[in-house]
mmCIF entry with sequence, helices, sheets and N, C-alpha, C, O atoms, coordinates in Angstrom:
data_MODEL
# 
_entry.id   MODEL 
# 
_entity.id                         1 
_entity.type                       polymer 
_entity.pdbx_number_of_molecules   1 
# 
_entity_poly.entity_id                      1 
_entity_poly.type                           'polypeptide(L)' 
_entity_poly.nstd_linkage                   no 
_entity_poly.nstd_monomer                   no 
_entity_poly.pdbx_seq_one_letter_code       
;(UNK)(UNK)(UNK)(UNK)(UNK)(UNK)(UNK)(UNK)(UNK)(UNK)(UNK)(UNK)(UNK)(UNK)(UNK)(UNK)
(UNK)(UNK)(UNK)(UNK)(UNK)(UNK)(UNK)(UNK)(UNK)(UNK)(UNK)(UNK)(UNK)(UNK)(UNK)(UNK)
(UNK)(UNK)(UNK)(UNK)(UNK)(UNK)(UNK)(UNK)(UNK)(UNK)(UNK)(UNK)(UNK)(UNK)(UNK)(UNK)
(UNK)(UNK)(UNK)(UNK)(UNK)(UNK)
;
_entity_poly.pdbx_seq_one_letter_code_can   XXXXXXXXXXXXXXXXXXXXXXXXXXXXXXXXXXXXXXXXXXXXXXXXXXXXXX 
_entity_poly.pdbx_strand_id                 A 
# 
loop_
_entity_poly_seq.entity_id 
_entity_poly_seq.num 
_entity_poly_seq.mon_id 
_entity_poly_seq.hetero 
1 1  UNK n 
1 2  UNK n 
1 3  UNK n 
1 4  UNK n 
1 5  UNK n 
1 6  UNK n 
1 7  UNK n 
1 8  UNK n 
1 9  UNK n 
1 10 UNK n 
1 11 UNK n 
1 12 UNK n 
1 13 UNK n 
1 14 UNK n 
1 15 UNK n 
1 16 UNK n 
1 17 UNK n 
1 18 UNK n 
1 19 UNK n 
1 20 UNK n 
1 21 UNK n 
1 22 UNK n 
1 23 UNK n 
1 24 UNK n 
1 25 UNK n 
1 26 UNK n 
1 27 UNK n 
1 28 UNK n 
1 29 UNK n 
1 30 UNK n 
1 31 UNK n 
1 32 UNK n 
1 33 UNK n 
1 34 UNK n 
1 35 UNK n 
1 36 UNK n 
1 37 UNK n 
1 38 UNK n 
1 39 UNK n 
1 40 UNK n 
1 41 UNK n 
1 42 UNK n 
1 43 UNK n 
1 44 UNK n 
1 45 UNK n 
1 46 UNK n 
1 47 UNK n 
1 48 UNK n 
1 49 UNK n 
1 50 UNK n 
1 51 UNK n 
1 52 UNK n 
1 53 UNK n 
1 54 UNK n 
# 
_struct_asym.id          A 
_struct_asym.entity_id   1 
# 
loop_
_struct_conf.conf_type_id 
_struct_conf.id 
_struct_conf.pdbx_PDB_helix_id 
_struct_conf.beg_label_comp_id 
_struct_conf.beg_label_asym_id 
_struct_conf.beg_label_seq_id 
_struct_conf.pdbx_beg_PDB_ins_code 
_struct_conf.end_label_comp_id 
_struct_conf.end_label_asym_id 
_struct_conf.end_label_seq_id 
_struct_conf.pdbx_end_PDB_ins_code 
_struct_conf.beg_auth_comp_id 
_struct_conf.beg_auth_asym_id 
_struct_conf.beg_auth_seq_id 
_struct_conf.end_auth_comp_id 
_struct_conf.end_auth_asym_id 
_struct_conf.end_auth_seq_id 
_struct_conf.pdbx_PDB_helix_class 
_struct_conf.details 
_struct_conf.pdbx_PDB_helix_length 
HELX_P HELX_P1 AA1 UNK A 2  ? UNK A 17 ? UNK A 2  UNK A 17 1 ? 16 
HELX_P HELX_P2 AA2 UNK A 21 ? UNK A 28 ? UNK A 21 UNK A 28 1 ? 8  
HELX_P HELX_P3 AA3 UNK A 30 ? UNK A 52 ? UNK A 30 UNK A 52 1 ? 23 
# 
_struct_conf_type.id          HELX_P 
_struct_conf_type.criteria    ? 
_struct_conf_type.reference   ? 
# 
loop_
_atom_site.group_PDB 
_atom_site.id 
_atom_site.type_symbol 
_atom_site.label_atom_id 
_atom_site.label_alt_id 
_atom_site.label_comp_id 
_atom_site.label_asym_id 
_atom_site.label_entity_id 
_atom_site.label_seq_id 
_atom_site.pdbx_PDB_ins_code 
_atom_site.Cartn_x 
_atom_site.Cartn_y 
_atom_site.Cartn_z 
_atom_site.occupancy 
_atom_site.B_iso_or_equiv 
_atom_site.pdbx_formal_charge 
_atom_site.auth_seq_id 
_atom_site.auth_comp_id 
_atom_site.auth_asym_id 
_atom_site.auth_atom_id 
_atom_site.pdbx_PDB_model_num 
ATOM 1   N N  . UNK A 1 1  ? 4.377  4.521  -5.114  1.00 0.00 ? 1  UNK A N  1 
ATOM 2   C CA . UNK A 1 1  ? 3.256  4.322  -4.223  1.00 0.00 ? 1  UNK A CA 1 
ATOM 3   C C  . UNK A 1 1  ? 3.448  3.027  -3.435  1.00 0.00 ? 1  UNK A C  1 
ATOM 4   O O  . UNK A 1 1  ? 2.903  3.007  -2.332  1.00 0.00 ? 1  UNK A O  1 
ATOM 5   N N  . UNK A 1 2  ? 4.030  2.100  -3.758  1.00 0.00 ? 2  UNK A N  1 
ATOM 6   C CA . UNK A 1 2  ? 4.116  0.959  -3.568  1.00 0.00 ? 2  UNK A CA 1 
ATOM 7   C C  . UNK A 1 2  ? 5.140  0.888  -2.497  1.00 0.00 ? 2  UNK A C  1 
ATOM 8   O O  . UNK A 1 2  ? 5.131  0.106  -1.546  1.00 0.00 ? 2  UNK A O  1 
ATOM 9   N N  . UNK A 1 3  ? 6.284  2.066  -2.844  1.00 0.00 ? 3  UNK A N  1 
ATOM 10  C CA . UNK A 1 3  ? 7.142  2.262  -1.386  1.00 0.00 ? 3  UNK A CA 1 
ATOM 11  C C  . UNK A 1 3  ? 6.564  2.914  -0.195  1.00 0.00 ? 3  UNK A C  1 
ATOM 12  O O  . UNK A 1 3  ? 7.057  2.638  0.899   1.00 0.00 ? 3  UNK A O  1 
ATOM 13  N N  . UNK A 1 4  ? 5.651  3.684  -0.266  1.00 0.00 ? 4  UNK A N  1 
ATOM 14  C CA . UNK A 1 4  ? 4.991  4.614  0.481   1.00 0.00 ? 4  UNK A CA 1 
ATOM 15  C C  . UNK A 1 4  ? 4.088  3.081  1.595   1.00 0.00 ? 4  UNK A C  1 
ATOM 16  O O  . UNK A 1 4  ? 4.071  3.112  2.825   1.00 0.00 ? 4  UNK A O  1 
ATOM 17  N N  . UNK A 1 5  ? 3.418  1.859  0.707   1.00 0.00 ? 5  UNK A N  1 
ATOM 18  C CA . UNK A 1 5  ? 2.723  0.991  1.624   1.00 0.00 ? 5  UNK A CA 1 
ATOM 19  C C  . UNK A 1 5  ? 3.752  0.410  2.224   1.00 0.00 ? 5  UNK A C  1 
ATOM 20  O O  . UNK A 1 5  ? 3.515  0.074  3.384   1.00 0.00 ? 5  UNK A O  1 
ATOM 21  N N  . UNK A 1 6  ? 4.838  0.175  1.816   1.00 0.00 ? 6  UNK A N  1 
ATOM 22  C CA . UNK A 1 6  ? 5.395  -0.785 2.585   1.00 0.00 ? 6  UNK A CA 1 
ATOM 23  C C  . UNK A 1 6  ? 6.329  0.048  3.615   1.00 0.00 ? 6  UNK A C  1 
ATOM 24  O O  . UNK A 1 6  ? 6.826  -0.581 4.549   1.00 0.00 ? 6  UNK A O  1 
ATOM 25  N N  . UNK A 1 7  ? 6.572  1.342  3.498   1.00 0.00 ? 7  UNK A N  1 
ATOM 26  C CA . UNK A 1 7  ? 6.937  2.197  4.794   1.00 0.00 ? 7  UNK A CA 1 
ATOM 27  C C  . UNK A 1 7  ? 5.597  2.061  5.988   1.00 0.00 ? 7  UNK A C  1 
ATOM 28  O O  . UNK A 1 7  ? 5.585  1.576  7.119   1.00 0.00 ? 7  UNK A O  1 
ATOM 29  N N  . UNK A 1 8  ? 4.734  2.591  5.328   1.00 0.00 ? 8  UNK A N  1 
ATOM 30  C CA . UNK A 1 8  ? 4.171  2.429  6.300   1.00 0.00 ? 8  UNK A CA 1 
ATOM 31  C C  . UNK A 1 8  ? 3.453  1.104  7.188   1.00 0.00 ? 8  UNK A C  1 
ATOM 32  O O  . UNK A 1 8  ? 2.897  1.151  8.285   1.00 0.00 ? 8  UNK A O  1 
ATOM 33  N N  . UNK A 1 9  ? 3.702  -0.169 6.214   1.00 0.00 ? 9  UNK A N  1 
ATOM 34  C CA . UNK A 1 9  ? 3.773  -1.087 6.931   1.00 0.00 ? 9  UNK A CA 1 
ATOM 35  C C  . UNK A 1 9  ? 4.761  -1.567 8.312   1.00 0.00 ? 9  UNK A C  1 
ATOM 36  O O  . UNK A 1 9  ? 4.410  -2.165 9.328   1.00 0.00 ? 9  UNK A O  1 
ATOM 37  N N  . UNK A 1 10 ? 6.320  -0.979 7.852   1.00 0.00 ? 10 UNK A N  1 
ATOM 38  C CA . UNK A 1 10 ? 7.013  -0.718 8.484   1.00 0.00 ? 10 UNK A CA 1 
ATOM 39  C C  . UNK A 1 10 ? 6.853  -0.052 9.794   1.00 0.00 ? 10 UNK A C  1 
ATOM 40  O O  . UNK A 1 10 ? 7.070  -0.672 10.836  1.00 0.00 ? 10 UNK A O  1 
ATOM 41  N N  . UNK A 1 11 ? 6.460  1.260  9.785   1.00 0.00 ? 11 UNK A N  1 
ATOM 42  C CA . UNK A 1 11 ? 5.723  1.327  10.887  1.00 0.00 ? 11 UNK A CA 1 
ATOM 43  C C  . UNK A 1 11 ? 5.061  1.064  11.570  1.00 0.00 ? 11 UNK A C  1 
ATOM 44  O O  . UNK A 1 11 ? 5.119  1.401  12.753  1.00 0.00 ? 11 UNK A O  1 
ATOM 45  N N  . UNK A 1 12 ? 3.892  0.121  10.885  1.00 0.00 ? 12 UNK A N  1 
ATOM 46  C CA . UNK A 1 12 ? 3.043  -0.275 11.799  1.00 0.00 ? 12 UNK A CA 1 
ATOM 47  C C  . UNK A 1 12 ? 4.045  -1.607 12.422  1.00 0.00 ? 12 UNK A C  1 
ATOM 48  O O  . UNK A 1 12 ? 3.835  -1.658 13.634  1.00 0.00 ? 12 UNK A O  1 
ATOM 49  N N  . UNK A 1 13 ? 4.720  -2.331 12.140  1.00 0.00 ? 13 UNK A N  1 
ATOM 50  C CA . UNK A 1 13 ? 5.188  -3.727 12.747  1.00 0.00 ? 13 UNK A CA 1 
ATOM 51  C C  . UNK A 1 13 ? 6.065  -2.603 14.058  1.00 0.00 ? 13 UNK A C  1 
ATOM 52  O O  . UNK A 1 13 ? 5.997  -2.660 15.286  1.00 0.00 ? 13 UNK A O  1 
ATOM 53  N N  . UNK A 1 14 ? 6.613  -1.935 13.425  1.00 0.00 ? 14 UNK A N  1 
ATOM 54  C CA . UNK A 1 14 ? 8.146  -1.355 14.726  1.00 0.00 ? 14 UNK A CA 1 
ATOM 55  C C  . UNK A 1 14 ? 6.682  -0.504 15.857  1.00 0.00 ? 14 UNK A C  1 
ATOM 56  O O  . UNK A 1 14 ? 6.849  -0.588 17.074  1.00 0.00 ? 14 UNK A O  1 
ATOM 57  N N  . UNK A 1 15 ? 5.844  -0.028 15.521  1.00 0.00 ? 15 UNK A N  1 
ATOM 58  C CA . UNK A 1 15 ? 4.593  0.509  16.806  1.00 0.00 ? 15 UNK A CA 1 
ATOM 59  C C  . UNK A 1 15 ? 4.001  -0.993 17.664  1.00 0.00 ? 15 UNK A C  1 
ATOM 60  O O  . UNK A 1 15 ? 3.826  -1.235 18.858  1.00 0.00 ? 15 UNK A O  1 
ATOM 61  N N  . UNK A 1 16 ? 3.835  -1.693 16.584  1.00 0.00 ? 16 UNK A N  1 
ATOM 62  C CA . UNK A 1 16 ? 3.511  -3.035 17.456  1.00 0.00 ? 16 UNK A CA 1 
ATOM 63  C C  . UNK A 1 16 ? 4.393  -3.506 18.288  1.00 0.00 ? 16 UNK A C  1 
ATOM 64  O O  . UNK A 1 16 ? 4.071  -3.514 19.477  1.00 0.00 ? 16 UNK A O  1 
ATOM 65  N N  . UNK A 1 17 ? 5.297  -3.856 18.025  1.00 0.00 ? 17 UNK A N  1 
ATOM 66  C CA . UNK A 1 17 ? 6.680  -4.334 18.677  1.00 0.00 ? 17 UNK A CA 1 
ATOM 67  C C  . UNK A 1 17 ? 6.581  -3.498 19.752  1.00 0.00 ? 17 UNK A C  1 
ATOM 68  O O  . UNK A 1 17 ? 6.811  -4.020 20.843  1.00 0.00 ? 17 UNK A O  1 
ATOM 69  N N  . UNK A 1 18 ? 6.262  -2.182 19.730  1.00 0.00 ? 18 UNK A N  1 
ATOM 70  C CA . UNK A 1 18 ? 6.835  -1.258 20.847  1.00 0.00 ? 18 UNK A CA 1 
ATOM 71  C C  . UNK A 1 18 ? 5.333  -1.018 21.451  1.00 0.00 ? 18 UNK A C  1 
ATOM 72  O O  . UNK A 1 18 ? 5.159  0.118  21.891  1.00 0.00 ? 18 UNK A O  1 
ATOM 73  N N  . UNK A 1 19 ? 4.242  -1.897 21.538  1.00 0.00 ? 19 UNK A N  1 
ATOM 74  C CA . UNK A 1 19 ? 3.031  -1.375 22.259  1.00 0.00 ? 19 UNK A CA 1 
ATOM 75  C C  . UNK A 1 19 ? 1.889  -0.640 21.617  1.00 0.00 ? 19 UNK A C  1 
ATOM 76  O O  . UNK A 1 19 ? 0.689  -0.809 21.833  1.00 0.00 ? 19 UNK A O  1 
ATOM 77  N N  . UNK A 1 20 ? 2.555  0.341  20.656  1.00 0.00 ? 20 UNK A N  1 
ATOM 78  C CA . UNK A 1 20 ? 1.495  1.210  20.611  1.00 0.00 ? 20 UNK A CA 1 
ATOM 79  C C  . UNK A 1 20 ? 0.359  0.908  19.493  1.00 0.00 ? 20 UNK A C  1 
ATOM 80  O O  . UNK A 1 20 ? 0.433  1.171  18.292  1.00 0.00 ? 20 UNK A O  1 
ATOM 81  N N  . UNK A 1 21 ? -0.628 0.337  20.134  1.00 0.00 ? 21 UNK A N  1 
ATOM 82  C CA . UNK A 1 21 ? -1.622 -0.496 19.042  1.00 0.00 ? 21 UNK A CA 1 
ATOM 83  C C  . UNK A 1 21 ? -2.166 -0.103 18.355  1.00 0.00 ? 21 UNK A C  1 
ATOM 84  O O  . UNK A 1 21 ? -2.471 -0.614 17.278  1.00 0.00 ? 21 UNK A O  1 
ATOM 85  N N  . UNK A 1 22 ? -2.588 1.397  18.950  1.00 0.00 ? 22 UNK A N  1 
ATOM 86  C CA . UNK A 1 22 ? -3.789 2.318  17.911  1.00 0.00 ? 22 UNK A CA 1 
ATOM 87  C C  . UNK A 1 22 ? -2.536 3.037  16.472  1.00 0.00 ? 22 UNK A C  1 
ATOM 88  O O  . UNK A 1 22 ? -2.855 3.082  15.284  1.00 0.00 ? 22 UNK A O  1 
ATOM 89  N N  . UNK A 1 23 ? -1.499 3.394  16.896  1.00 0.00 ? 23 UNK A N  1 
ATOM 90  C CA . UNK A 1 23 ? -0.612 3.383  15.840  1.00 0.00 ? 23 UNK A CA 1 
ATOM 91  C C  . UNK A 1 23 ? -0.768 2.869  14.525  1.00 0.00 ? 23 UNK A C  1 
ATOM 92  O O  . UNK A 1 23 ? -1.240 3.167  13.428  1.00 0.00 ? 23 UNK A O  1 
ATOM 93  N N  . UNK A 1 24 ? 0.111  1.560  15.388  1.00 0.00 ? 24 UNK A N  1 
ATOM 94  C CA . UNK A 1 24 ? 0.021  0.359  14.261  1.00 0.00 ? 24 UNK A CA 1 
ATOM 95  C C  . UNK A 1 24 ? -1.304 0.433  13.537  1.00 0.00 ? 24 UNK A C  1 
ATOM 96  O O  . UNK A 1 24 ? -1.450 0.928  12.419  1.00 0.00 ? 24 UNK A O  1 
ATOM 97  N N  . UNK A 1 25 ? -2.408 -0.192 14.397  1.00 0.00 ? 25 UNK A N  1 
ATOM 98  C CA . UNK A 1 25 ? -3.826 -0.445 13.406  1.00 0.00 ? 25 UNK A CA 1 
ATOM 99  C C  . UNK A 1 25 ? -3.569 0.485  12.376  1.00 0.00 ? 25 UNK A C  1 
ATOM 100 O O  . UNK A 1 25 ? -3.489 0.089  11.213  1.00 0.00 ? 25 UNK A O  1 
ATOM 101 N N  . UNK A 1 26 ? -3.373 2.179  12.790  1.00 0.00 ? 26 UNK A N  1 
ATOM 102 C CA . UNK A 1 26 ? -3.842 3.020  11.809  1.00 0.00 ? 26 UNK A CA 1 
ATOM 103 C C  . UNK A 1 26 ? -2.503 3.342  10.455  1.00 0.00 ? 26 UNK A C  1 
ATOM 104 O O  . UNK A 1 26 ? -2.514 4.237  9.610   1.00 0.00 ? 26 UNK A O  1 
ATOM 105 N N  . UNK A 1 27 ? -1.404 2.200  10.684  1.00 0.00 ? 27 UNK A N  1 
ATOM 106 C CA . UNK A 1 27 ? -0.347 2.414  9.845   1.00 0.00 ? 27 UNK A CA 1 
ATOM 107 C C  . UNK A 1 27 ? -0.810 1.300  9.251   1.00 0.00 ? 27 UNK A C  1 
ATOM 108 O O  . UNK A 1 27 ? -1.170 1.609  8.115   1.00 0.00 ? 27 UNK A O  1 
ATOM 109 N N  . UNK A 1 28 ? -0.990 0.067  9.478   1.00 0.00 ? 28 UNK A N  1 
ATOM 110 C CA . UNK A 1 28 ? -1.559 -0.721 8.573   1.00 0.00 ? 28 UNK A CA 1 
ATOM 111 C C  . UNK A 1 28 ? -2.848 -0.297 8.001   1.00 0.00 ? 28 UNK A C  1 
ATOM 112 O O  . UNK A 1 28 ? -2.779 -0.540 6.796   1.00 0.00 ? 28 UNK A O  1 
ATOM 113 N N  . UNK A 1 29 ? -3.915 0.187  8.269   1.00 0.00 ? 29 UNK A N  1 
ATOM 114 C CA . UNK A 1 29 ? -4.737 0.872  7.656   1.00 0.00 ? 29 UNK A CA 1 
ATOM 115 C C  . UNK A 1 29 ? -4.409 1.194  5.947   1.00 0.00 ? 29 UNK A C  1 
ATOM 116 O O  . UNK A 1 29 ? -4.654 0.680  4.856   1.00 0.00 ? 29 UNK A O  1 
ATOM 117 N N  . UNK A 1 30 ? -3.782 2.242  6.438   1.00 0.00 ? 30 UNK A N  1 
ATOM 118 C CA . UNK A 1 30 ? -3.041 3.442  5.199   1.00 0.00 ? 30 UNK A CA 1 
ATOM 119 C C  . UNK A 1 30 ? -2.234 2.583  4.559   1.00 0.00 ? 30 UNK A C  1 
ATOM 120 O O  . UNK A 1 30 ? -2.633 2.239  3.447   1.00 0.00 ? 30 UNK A O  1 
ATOM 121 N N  . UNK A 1 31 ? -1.391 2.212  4.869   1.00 0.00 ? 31 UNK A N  1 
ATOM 122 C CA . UNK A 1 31 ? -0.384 0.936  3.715   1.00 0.00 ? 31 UNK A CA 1 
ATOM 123 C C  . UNK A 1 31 ? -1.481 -0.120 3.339   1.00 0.00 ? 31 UNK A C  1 
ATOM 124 O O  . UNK A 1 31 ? -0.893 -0.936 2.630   1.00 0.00 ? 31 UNK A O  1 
ATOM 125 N N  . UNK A 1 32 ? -2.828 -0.509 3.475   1.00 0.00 ? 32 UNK A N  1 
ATOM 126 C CA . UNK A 1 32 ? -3.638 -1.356 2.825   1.00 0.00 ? 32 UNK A CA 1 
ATOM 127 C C  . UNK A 1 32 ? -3.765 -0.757 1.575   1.00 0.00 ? 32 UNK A C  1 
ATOM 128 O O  . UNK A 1 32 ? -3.382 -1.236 0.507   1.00 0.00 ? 32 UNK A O  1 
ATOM 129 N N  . UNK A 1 33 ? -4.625 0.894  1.850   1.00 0.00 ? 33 UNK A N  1 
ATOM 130 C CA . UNK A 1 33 ? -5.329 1.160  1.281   1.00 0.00 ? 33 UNK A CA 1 
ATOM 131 C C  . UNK A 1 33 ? -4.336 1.683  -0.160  1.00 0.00 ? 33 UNK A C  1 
ATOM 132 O O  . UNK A 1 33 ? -4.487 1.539  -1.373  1.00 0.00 ? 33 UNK A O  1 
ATOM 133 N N  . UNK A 1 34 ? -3.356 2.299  0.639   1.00 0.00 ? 34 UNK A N  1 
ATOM 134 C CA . UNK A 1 34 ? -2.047 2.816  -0.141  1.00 0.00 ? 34 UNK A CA 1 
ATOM 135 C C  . UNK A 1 34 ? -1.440 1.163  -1.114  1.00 0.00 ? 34 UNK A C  1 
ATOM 136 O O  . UNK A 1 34 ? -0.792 1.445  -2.121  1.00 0.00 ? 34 UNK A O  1 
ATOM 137 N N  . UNK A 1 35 ? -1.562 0.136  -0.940  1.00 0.00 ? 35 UNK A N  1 
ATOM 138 C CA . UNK A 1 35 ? -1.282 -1.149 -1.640  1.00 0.00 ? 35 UNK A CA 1 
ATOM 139 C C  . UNK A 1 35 ? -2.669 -1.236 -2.567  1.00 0.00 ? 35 UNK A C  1 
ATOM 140 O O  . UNK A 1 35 ? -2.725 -0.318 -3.386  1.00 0.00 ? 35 UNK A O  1 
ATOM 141 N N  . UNK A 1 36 ? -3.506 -1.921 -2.590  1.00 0.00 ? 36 UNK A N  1 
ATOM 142 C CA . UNK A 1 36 ? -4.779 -1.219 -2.947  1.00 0.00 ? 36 UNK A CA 1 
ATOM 143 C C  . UNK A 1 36 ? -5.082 -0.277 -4.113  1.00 0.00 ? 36 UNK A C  1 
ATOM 144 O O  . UNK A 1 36 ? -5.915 -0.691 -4.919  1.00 0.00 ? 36 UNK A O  1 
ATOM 145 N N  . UNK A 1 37 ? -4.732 0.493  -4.250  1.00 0.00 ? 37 UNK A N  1 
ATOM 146 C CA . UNK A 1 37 ? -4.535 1.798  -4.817  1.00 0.00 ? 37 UNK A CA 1 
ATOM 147 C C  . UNK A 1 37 ? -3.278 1.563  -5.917  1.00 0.00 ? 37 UNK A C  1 
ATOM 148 O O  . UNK A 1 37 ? -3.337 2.123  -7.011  1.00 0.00 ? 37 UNK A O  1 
ATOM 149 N N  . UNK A 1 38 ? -2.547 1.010  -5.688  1.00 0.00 ? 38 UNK A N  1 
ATOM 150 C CA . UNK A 1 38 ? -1.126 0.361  -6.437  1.00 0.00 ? 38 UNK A CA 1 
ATOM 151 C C  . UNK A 1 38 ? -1.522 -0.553 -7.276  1.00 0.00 ? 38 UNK A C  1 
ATOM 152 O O  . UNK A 1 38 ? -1.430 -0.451 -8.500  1.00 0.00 ? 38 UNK A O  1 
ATOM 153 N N  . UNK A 1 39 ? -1.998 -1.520 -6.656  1.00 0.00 ? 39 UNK A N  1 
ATOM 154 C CA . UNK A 1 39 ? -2.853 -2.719 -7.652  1.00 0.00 ? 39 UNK A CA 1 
ATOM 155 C C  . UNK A 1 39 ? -3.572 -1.870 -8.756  1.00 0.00 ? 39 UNK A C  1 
ATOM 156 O O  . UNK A 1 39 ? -3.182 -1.684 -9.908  1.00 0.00 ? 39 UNK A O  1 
ATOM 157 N N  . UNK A 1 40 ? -4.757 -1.376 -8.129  1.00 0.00 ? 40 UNK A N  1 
ATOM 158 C CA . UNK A 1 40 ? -5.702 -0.404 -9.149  1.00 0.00 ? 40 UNK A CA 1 
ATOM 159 C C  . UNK A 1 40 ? -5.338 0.028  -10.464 1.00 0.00 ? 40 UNK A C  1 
ATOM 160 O O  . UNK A 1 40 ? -5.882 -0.349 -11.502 1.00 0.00 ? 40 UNK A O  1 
ATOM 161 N N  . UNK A 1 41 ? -4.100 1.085  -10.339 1.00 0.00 ? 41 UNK A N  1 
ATOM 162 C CA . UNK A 1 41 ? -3.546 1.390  -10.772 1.00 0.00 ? 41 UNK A CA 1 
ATOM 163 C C  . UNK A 1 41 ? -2.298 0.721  -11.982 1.00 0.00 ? 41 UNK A C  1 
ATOM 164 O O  . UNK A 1 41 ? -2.032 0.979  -13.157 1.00 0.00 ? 41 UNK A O  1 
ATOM 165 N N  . UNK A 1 42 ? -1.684 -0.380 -10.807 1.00 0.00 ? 42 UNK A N  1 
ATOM 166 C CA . UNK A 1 42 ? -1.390 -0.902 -12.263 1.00 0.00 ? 42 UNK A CA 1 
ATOM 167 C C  . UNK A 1 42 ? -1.758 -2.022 -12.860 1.00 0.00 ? 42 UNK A C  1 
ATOM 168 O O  . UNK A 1 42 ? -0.811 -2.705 -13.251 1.00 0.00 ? 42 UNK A O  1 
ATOM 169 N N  . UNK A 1 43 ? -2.997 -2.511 -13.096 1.00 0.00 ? 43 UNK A N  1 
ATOM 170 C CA . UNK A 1 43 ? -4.037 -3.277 -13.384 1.00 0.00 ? 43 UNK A CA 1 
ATOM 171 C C  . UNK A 1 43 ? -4.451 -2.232 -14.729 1.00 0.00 ? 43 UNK A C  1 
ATOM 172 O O  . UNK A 1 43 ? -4.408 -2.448 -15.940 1.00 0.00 ? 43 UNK A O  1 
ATOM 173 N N  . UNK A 1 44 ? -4.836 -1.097 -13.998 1.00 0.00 ? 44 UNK A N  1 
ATOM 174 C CA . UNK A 1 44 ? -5.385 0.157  -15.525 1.00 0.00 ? 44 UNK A CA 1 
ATOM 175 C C  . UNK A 1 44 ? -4.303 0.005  -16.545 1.00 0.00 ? 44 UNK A C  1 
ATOM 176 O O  . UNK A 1 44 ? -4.444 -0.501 -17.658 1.00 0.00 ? 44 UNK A O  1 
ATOM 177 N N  . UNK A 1 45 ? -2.787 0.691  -15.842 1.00 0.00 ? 45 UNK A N  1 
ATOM 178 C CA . UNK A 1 45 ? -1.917 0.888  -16.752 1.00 0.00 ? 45 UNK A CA 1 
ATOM 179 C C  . UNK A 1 45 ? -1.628 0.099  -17.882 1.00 0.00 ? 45 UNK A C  1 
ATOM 180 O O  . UNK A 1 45 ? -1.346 0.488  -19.016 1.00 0.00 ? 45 UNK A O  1 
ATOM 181 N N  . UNK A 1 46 ? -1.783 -1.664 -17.227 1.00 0.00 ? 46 UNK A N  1 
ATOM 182 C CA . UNK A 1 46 ? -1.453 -2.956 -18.076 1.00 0.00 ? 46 UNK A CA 1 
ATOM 183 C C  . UNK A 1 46 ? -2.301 -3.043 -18.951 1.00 0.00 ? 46 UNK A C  1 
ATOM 184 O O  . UNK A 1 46 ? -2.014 -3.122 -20.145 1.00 0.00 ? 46 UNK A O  1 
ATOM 185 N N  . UNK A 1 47 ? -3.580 -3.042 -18.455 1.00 0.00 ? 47 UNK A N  1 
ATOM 186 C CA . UNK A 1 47 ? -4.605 -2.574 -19.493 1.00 0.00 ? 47 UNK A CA 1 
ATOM 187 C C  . UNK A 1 47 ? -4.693 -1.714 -21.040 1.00 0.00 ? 47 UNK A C  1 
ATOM 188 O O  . UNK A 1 47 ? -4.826 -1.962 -22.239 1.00 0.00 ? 47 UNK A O  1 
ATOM 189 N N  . UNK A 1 48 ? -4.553 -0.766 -20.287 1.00 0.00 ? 48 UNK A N  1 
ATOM 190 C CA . UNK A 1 48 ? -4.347 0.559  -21.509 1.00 0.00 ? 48 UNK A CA 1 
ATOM 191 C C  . UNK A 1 48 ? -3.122 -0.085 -22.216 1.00 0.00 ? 48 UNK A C  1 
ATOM 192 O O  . UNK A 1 48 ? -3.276 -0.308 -23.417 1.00 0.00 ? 48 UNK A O  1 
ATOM 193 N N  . UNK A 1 49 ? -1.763 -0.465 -21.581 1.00 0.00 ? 49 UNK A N  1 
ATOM 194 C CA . UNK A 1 49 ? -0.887 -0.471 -22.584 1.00 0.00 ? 49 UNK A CA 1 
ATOM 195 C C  . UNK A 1 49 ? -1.313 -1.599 -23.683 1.00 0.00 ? 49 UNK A C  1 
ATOM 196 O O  . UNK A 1 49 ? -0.916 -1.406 -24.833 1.00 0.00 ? 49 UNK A O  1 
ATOM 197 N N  . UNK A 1 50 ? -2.103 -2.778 -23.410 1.00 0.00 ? 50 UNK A N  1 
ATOM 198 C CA . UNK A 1 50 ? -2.718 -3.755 -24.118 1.00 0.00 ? 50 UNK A CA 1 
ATOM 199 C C  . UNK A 1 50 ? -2.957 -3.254 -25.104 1.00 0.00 ? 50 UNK A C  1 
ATOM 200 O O  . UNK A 1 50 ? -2.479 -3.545 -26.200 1.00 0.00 ? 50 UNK A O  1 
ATOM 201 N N  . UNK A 1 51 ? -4.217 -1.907 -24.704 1.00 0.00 ? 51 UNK A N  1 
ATOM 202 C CA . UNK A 1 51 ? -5.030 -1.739 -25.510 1.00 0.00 ? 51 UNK A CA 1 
ATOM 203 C C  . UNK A 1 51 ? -4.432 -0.641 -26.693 1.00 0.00 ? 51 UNK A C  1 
ATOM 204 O O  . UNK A 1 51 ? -5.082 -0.396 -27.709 1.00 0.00 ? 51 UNK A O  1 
ATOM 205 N N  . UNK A 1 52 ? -3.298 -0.113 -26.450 1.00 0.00 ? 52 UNK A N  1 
ATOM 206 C CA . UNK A 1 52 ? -2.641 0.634  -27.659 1.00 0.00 ? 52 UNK A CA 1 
ATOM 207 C C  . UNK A 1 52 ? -1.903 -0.185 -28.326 1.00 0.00 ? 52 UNK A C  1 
ATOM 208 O O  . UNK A 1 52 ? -1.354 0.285  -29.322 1.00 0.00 ? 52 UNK A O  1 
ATOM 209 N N  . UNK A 1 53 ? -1.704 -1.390 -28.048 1.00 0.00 ? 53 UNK A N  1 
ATOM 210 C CA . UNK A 1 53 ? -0.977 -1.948 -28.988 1.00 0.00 ? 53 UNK A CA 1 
ATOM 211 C C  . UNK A 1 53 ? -1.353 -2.574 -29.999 1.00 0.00 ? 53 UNK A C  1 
ATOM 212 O O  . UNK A 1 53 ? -0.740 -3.104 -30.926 1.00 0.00 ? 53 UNK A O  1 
ATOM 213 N N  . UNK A 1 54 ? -2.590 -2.452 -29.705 1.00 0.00 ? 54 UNK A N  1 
ATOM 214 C CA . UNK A 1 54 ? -3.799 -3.247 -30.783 1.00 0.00 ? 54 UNK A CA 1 
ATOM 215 C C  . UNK A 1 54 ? -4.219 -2.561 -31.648 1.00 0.00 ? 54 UNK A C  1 
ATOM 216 O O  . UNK A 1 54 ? -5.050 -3.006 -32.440 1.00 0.00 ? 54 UNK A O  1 
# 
């Protein structure tokens, strides 16, 4: 998931570079939310594994 934000961060910098703004905005958008979502996730995982070891 974490490759998926930073592709599409990728995109959004190479749409900027090249003009197209509404692009970009909406590729950084999705790689926020897609980063975001990564954290979430492995914040739970670290969690849980804590909590079975106990």
């Amino acid at each position: 998931m974490l490759y998926y934000a930073v592709v599409f961060f990728v995109v959004a910098l190479v749409a900027a570079l090249f003009g197209f703004t509404g692009i970009a905005a909406g590729a950084v958008e999705i790689a926020k939310i897609l980063f975001f979502v990564f954290i979430l996730l492995f914040i739970g995982s670290l969690v849980m594994g804590l909590m079975r070891r106990k």
